[in-house]
Every structure is written in structure tokens, then in C-alpha cells.
BAFI-3210 file (N, C-alpha, C; in Angstrom, 3 decimals, decimal comma, padded with zeros to 6 digits):
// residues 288
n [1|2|3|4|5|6|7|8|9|10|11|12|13|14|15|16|17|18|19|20|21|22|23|24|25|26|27|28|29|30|31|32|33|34|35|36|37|38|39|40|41|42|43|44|45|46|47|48|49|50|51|52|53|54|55|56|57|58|59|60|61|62|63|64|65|66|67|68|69|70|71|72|73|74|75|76|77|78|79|80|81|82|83|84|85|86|87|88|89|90|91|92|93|94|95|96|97|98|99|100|101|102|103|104|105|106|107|108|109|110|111|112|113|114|115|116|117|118|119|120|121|122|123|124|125|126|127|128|129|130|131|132|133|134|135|136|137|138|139|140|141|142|143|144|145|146|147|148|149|150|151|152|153|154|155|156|157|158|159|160|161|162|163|164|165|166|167|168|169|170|171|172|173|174|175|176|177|178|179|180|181|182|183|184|185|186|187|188|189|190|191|192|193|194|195|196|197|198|199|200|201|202|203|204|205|206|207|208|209|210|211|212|213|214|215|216|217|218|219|220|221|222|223|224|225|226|227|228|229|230|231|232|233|234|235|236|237|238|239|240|241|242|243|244|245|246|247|248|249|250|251|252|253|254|255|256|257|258|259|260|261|262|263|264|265|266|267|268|269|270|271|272|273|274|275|276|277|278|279|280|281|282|283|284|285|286|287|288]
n.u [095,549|098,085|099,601|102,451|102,926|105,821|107,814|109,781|112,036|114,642|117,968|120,862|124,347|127,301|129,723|132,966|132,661|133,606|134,655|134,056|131,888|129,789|129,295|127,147|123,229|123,723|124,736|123,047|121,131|123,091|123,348|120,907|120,935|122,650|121,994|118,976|117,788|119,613|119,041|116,655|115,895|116,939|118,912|118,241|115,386|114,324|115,794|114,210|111,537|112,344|112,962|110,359|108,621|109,642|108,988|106,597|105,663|104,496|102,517|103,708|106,123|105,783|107,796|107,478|109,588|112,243|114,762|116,971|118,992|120,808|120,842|123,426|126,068|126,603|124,975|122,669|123,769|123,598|121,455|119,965|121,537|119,947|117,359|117,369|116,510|114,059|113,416|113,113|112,154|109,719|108,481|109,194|108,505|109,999|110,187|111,495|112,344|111,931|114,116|116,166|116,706|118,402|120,419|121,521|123,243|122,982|120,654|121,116|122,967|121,621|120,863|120,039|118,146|120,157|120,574|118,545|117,203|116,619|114,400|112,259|111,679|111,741|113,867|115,872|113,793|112,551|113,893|111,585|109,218|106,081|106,941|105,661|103,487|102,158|100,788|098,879|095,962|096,921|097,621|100,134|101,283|104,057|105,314|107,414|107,530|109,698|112,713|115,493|115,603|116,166|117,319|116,051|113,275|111,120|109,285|107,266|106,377|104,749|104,123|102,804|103,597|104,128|101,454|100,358|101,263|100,231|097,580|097,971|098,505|095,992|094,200|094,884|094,246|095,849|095,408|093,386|091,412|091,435|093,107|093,774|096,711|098,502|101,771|103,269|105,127|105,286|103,017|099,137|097,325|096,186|098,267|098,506|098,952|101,589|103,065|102,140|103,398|106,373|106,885|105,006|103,361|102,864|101,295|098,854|096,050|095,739|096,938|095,333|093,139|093,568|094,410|091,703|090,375|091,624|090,981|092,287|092,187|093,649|095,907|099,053|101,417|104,273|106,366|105,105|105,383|103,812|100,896|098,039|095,025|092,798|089,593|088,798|087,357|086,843|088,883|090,750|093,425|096,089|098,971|101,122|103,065|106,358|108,748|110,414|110,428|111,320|109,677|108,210|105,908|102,447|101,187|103,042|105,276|107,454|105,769|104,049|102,257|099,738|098,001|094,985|094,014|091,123|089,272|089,186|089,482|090,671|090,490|091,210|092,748|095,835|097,561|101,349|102,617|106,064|107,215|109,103|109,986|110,290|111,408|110,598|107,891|104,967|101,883|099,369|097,164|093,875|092,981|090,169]
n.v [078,864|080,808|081,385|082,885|083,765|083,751|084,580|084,315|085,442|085,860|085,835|087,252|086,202|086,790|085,639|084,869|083,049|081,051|082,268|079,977|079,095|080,400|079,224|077,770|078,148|079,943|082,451|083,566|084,508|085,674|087,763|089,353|090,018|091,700|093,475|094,379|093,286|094,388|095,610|094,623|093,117|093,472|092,522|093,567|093,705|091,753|091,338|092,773|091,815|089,627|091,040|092,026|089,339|088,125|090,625|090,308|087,146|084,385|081,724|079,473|079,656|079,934|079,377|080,156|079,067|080,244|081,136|081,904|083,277|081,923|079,272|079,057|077,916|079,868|081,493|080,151|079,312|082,181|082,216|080,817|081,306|084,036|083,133|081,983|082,694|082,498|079,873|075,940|073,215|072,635|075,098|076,070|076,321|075,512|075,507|074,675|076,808|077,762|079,007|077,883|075,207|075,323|075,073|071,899|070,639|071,870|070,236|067,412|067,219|068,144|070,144|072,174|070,648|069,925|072,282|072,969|071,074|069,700|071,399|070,380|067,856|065,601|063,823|060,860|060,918|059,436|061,494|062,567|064,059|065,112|066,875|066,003|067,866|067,537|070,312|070,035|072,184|072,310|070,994|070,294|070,309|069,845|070,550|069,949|072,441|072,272|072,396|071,787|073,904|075,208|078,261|081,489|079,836|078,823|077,059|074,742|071,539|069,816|066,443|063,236|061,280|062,750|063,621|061,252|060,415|062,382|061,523|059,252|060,186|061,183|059,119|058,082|058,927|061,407|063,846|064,509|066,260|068,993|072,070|071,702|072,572|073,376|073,658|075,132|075,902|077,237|079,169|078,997|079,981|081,482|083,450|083,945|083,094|083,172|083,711|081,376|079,248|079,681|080,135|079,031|076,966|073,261|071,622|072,146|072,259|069,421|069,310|071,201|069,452|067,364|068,447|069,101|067,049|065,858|066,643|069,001|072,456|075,099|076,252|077,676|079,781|080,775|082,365|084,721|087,272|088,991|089,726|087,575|085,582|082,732|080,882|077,331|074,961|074,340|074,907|077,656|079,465|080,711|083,240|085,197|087,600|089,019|088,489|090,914|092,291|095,211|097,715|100,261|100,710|100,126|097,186|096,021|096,149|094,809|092,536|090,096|087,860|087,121|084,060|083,154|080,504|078,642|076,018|073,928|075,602|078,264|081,246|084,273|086,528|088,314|091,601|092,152|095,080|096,556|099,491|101,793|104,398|104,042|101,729|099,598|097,122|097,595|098,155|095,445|094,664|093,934|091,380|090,533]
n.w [110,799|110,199|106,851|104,740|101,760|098,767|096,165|093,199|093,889|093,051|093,800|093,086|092,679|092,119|092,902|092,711|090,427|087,856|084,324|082,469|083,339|082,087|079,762|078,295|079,009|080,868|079,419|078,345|080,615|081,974|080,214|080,490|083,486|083,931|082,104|080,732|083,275|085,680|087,876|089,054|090,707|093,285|096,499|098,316|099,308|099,260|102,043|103,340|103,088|105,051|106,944|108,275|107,776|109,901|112,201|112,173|112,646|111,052|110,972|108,939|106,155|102,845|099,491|096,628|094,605|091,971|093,804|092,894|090,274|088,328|089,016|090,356|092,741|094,570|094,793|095,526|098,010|098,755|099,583|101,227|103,294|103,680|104,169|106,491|109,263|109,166|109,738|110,027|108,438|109,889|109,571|107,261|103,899|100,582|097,281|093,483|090,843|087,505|087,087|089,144|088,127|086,037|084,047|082,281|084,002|086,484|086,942|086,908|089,180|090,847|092,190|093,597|095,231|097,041|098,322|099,754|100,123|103,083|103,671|102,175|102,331|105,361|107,558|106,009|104,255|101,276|098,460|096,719|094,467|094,044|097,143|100,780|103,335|106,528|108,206|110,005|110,139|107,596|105,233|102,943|099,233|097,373|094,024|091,807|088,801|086,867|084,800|082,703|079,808|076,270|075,421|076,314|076,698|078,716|079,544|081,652|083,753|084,749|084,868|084,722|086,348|089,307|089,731|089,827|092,173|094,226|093,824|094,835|097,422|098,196|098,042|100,171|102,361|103,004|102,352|103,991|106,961|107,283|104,873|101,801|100,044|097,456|095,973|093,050|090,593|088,316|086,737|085,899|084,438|081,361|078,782|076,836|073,357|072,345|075,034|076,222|075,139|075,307|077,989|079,544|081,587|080,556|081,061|082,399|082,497|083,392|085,629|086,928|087,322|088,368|090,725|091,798|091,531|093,687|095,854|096,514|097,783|096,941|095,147|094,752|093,261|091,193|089,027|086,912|088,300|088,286|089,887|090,555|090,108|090,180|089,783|089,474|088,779|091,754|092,639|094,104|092,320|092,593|092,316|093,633|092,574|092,204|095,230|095,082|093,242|091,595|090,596|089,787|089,042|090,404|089,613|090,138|091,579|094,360|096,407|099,125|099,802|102,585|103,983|105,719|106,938|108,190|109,323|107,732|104,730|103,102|104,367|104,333|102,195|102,856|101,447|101,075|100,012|098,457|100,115|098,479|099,738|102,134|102,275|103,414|103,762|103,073|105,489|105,765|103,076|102,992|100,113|097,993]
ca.u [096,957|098,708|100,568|103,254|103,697|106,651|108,069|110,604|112,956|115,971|118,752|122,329|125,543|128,258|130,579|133,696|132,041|134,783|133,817|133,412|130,340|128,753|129,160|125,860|121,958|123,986|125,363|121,462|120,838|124,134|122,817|119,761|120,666|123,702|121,053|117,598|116,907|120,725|118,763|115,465|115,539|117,606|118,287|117,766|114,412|114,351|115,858|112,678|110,468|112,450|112,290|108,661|108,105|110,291|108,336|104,820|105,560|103,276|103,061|104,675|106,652|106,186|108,751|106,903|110,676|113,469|115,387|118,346|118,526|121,180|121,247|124,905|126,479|126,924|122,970|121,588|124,536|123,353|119,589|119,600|121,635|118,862|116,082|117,542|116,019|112,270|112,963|113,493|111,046|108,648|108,366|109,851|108,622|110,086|110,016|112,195|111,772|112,588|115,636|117,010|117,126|118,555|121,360|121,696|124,252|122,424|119,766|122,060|123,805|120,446|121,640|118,796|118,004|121,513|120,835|117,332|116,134|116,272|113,340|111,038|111,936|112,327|115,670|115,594|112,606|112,604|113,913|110,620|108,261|106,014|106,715|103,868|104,062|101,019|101,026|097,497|095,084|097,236|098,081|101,028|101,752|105,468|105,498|108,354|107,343|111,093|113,142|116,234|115,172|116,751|117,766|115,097|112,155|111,184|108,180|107,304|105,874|104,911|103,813|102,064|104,153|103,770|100,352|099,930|101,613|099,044|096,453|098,031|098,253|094,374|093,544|095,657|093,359|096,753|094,454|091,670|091,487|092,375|092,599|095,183|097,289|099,605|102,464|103,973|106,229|104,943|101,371|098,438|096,776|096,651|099,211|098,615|099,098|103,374|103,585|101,881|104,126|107,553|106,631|104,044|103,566|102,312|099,828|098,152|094,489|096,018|097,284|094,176|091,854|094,194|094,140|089,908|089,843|092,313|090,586|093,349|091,724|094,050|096,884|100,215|102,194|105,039|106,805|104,633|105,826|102,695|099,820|096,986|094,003|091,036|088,818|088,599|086,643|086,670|090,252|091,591|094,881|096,792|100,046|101,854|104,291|107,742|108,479|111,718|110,920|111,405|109,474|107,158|104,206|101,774|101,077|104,804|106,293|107,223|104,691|104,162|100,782|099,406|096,731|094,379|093,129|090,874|087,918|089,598|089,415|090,918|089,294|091,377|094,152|096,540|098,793|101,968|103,511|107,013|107,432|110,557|110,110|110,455|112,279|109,776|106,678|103,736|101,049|098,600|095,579|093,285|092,486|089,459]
ca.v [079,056|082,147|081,154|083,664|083,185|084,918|083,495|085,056|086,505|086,082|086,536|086,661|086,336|085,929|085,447|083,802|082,300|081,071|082,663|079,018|078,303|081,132|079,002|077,358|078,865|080,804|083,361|084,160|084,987|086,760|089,125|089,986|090,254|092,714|094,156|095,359|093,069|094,572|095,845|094,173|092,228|094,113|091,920|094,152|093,824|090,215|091,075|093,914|091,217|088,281|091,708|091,799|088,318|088,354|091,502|089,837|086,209|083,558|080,133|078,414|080,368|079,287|080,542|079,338|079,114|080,963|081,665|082,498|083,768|081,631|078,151|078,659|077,821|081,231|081,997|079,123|080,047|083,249|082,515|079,722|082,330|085,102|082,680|080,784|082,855|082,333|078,680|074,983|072,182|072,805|076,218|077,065|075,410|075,536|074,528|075,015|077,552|077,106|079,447|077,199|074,147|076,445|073,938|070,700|070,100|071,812|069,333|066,479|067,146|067,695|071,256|072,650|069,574|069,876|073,472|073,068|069,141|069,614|071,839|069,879|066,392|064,941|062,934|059,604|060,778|059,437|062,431|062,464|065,281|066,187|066,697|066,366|068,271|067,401|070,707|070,367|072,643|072,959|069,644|071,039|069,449|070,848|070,167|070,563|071,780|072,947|071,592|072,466|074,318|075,834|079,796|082,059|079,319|078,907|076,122|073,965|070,566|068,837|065,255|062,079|060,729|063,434|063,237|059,933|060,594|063,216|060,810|058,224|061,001|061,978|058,173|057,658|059,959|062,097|065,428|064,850|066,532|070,404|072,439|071,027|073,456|072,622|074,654|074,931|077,578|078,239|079,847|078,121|080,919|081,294|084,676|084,546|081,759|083,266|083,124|079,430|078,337|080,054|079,893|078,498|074,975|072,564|070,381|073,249|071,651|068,657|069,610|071,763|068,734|066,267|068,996|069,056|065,576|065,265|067,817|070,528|073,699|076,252|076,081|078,629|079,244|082,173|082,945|085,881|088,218|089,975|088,898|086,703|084,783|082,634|079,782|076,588|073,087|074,329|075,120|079,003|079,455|082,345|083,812|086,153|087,848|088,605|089,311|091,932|093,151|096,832|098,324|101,748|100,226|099,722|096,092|095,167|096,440|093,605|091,810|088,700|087,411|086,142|083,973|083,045|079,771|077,421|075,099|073,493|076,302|079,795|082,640|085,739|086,894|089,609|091,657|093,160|095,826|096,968|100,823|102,192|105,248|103,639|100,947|098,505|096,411|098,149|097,372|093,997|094,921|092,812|091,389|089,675]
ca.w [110,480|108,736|105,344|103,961|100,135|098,672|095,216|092,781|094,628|091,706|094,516|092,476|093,601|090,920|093,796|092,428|089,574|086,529|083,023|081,915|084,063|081,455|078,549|078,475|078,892|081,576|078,805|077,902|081,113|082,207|079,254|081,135|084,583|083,428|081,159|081,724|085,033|086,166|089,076|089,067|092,080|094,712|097,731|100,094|099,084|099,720|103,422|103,868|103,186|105,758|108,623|107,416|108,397|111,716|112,673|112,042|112,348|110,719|111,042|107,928|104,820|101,458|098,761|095,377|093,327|091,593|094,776|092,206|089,163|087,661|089,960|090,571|094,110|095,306|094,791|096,680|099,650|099,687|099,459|101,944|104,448|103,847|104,687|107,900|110,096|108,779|110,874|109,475|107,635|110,267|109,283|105,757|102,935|099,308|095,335|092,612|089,957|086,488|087,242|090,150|087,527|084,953|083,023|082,534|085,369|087,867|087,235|086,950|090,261|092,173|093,418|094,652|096,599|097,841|099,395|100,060|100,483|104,327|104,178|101,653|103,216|106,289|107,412|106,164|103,613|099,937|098,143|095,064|094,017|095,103|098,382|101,475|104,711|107,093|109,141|110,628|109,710|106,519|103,857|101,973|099,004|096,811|092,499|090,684|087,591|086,253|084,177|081,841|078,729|075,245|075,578|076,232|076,341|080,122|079,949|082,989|083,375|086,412|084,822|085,254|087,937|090,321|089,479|090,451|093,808|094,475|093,903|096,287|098,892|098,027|098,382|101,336|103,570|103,956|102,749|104,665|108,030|106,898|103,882|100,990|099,675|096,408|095,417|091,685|090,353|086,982|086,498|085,494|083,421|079,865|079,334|075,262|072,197|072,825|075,944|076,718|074,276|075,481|079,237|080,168|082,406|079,527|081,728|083,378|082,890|083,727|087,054|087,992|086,935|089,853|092,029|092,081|092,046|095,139|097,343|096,975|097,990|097,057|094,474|094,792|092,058|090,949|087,692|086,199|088,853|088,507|090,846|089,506|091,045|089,533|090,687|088,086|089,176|093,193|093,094|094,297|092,414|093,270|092,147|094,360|092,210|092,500|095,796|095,131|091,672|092,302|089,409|090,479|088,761|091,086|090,148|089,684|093,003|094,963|097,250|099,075|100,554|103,746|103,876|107,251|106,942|109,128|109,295|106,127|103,896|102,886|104,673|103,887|102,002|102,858|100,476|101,587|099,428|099,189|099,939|098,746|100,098|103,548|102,465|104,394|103,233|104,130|105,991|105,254|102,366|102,267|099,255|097,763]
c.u [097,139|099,945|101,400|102,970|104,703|107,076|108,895|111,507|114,456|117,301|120,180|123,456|126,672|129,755|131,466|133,370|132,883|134,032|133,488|132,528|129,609|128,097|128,075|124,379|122,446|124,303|123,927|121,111|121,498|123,479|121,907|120,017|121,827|123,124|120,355|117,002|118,502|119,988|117,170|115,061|116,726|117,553|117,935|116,301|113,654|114,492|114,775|111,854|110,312|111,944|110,861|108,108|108,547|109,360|106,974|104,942|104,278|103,658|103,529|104,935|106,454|106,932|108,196|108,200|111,403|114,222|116,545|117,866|119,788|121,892|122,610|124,884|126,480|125,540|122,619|122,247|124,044|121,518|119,438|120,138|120,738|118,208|116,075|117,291|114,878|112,373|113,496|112,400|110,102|107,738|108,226|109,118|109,305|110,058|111,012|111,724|112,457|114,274|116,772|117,199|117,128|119,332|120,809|122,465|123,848|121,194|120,376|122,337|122,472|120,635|121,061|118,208|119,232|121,429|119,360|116,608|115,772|115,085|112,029|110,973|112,680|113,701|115,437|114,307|113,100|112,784|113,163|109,954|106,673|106,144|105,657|104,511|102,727|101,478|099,710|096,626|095,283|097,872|098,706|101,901|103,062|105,766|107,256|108,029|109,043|111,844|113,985|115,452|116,316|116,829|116,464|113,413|112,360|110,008|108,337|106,623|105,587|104,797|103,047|102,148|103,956|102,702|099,854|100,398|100,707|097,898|096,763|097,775|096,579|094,048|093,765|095,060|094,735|096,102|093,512|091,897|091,648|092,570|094,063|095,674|098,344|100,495|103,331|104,573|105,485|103,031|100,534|097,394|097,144|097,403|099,020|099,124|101,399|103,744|103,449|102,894|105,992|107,857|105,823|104,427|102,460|101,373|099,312|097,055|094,880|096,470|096,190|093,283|092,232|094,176|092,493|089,962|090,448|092,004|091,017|092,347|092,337|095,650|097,634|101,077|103,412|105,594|106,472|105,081|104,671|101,574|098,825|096,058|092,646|090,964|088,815|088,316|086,709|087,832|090,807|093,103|094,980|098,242|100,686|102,350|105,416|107,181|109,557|111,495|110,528|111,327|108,328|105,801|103,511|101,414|101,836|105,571|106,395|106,312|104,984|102,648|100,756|098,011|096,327|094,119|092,538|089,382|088,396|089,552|090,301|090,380|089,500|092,683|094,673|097,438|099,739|103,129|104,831|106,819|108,438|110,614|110,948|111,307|112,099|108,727|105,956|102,530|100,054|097,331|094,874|092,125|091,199|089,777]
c.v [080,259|081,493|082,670|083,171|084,026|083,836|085,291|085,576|086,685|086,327|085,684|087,484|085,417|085,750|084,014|082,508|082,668|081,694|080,950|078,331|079,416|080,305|077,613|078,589|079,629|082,427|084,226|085,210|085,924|088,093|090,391|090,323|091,197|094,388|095,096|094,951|093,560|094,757|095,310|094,121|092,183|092,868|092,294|094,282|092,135|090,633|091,882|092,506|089,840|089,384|091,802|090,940|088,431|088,920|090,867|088,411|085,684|082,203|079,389|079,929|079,693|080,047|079,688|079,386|080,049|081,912|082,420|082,819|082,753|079,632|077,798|079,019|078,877|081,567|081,003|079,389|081,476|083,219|082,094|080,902|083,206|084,703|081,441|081,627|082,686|080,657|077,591|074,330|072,491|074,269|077,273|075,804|076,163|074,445|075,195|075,784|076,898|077,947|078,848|075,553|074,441|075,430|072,646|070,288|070,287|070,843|067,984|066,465|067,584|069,062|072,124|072,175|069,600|071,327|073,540|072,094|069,506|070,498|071,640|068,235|066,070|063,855|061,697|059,485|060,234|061,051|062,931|063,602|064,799|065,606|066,491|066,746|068,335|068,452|071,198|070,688|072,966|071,429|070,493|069,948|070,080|070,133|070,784|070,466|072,583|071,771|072,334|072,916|075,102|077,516|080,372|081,090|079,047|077,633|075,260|073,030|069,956|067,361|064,419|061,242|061,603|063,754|062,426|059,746|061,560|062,628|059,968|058,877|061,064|060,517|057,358|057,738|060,631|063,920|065,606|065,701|068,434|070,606|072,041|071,481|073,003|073,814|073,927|076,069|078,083|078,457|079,218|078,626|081,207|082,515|084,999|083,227|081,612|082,771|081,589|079,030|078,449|079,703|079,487|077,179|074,192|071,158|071,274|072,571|069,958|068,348|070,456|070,710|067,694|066,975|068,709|068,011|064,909|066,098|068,623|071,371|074,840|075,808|077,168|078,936|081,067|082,712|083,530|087,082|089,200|089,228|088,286|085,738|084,362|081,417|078,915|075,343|073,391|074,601|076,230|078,786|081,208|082,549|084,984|087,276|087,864|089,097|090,130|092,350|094,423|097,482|099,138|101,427|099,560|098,198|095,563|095,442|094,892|093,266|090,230|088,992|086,503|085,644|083,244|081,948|078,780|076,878|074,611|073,733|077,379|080,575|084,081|085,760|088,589|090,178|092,426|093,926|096,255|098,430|101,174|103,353|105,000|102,809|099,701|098,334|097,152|097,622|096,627|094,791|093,865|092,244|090,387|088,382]
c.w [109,572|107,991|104,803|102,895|099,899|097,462|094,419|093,135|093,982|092,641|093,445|093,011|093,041|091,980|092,946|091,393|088,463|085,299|082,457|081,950|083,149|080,193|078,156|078,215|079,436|080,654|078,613|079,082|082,142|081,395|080,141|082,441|084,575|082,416|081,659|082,745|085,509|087,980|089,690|090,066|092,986|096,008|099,008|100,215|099,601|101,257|104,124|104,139|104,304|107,734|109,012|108,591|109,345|112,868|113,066|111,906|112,126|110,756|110,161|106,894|103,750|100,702|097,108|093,775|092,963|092,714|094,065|090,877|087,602|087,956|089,744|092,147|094,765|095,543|095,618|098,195|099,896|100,072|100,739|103,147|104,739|104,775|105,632|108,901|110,328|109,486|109,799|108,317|108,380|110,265|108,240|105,166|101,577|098,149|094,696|091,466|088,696|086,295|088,378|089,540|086,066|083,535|083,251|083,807|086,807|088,030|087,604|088,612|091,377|092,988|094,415|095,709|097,839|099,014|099,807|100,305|101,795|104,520|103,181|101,898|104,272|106,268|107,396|104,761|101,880|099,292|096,205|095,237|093,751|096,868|099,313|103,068|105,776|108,294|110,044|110,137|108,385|105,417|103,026|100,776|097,942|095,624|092,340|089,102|086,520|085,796|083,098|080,299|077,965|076,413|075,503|076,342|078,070|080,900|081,094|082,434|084,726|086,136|085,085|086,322|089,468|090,684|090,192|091,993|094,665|094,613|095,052|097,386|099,358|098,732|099,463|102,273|103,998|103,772|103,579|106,416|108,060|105,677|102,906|100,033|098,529|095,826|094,218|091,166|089,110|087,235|085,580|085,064|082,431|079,940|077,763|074,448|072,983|074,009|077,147|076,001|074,779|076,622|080,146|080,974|081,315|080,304|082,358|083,736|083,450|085,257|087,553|088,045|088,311|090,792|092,663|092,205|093,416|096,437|097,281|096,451|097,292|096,234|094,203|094,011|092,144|089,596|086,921|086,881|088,972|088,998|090,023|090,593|090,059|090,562|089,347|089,104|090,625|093,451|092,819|093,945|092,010|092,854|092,661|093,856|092,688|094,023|096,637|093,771|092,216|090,777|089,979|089,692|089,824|090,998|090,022|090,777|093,975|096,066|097,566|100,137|101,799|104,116|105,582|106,461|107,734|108,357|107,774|104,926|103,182|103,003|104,297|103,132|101,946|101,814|100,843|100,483|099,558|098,853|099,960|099,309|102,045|103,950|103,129|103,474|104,637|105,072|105,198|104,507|102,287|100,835|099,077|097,447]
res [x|x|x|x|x|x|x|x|x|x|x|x|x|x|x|x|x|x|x|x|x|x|x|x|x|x|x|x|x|x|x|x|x|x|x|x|x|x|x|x|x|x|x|x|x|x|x|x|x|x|x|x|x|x|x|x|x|x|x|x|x|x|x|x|x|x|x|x|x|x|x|x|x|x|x|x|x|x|x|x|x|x|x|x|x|x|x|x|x|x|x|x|x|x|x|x|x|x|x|x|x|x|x|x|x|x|x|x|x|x|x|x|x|x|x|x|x|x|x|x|x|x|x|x|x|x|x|x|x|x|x|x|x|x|x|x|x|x|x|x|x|x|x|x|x|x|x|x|x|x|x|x|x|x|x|x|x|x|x|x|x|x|x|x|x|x|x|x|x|x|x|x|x|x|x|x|x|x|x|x|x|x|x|x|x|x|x|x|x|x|x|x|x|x|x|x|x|x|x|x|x|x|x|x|x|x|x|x|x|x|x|x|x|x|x|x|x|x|x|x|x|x|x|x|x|x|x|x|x|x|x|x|x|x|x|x|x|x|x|x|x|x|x|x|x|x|x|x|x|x|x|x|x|x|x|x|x|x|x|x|x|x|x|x|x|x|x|x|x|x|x|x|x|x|x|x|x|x|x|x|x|x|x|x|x|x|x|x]
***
């Protein structure tokens, strides 16, 4: 099977949005996306990367979180329009970033589930975390580790409960057969004393230690925007970066990865750059 990853993609769209939906965490991050991300994450950079896929289909999408940049209604309508041509549940997968369960209310009201459940659960499915998507040669399993936070503090959490659903899956025999893939939005590398503490996911060893013990091969993650890859207890985790930050640093330009995998493993991964010159993602590198 070929895996897309693609994560970050910040798509905003203050479409018809009252000034009183600012007056919250929203005002923090009005600042910034008016600021110095004003142009960060272009969406036409987002639609390079959906002609991308079109062009070169692969067999499933993952989007590892922050489809929006401020989980208001207009952002998830325009996200969800972008990425309805990349196919349905049997095709698309996603997670929530910690910017698509930004307030309290959008957690409250479930809103992300509301524009996006149909493609991390089936009809009729219990709507819990993590998700599981048995697509053959590929065990996909979908964390949420997001969750409302103060101004400026961005930490994740995935828990004990989702945990323990991971284990049931493990002890179920629903990984066995094919390689078992786990996606989480925040990054599961130390970044500095600051930034574990500001942004980090606060069970990291805790969630790589259930991954090794449940078989998962290969753990996906996004919210550094800058690429990243180690190995810890048998388990390849990988971070994509963004994949629309439009910054001329070579390891900050946007990207999204495609990985090969069979015989119940991970055999290659691809990296596809964006070239603004062209205005297209370039051709596949492959990385170590």
C-alpha cells in the first residue's frame, strides 16, 4: 500500500465570522494569523498538494491535524471542500489538531466530529478515540491528543483511556495481519525543557511505550511543522511537517510524505517538496 501523510495545513477562512467569536483564545490567535503567520499557510498551497495527490494517486490519505487554524465553521467548510476529492472513509483518514479543538465550545459542541466524523467512523460506529480502520495491509489506528488550552500554551494529551482501547484492539487480534500504523497530532520528541512544557504532548513515553507493546509499527504525528523521525522500543515515528508553510528554508517549505508499505512493515518513504517557483510539489525524494 502507498500512505500519503500531510498534516498542518492551517486553512483559514474568516468568512462571515462576528467580532464576538474573537473574544476568547481566538483573539491570541487572530493576532498571529494577521501577524507574522498573515501568510504562512497559503491555500493554494494546500490545493498544489490535493493536484499532487490526484496526479499520483495513493491508496489512503492521512491528514495528521490542524486542518484550520482557528476551529471556526468557515475553516472546517472550507477544509472539508478542499479535501473531497482525495475520496471518503475508505480513502481519507483524519485527526484533530490542537488548533481544530481550539476553545472551549468547539470542544463542547464536537465540531470537528461534526465536519469530519464521517471519515474517522463508520455509520452507526460509536463515535470514541481512537479511531480503527482495518485497511489490509495497513491497521490504522486515529488519537486525539488535543484539547482546549490557556493563550499561547498548545500541550496535547492522549490519556489512559485511549490507551486502554489500543490495548483492547492489540488484544483483540484487530493489528495482527499487516503493519499498525497510529496517528497523533502532537510530536513525540523532546523540542527543549520550554517547549515540552508549552507544547508538547505530556504522555509521550507513555504513548510510545502502548504503542511497542501493541505491535504499532509506525507512529505519524504533526505540529512541529518541521520534519522529524526517530526509532524508540521498535516503533518508527515520523513527523511530516506542515504541509503549506511557505517559508524558503529548505527544511520549512511545505512537504508531505509517501510511504510504500508491505509484508507488515514500512519499506520506503517518499518526500514531496513544494516548489514555488513552479507552483507544484516536486518530484518524490526518497528519504531514509
Amino acid at each position: 500500500m502507498r500512505i500519503a501523510h500531510l498534516s498542518d495545513v492551517h486553512v483559514l477562512d474568516l468568512t462571515g465570522v462576528r467580532a464576538w467569536r474573537y473574544l476568547n483564545k481566538r483573539l491570541t490567535g487572530l493576532a498571529n494569523v494577521i501577524g507574522s503567520r498573515r501568510n504562512a499557510h497559503p491555500v493554494h498551497i494546500f490545493e498544489a498538494a490535493i493536484a499532487s495527490l490526484r496526479a499520483d494517486p495513493v491508496d489512503h490519505v492521512v491528514i495528521t491535524g490542524d486542518l484550520s487554524n482557528l476551529a471556526l465553521e468557515s475553516e472546517f467548510e472550507r477544509a472539508r471542500a478542499l479535501i473531497a476529492p482525495l475520496g471518503g472513509y475508505d480513502r481519507l483518514s483524519v485527526i484533530p489538531g490542537n488548533h481544530d479543538i481550539y476553545t472551549r465550545g468547539s470542544a463542547r459542541s464536537k465540531r470537528f466530529e461534526a465536519y469530519f466524523g464521517e471519515l474517522m467512523w463508520p455509520d452507526g460506529a460509536e463515535r470514541t478515540f481512537p479511531w480503527f480502520k482495518d485497511l489490509g495491509e495497513v491497521k490504522l489506528i486515529g488519537f486525539n491528543s488535543a484539547f482546549p488550552t490557556a493563550p499561547l500554551i498548545a500541550v496535547g494529551e492522549v490519556g489512559p483511556d485511549q490507551l486502554r482501547r489500543l490495548h483492547a484492539l492489540s488484544a483483540g487480534g484487530a493489528l495482527a495481519g499487516g503493519c499498525a500504523v497510529a496517528l497523533v497530532h502532537h510530536n513525540l520528541h523532546s523540542r527543549g525543557w520550554r517547549k515540552d512544557r508549552m507544547h508538547g504532548l505530556q504522555d509521550r513515553d507513555a504513548v510510545i511505550a502502548a504503542c511497542a507493546e501493541a505491535g504499532v509499527s509506525v507512529v505519524l504525528h504533526g505540529h512541529t511543522h518541521k520534519a522529524h523521525r526517530f526509532v524508540r522500543d521498535g516503533v518508527t515515528v515520523i513527523g511530516c511537517g506542515s504541509s503549506t508553510w511557505s517559508d524558503p528554508a529548505p527544511a520549512h517549505m511545505a512537504r508531505y510524505n509517501v510511504y510504500d508499505v508491505g509484508d507488515g512493515a514500512l519499506r520506503s518513504t517518499q518526500v514531496r517538496i513544494y516548489d514555488p517557483q513552479r507552483g507544484a510539489f516536486a518530484p518524490p525524494v526518497t528519504a531514509a
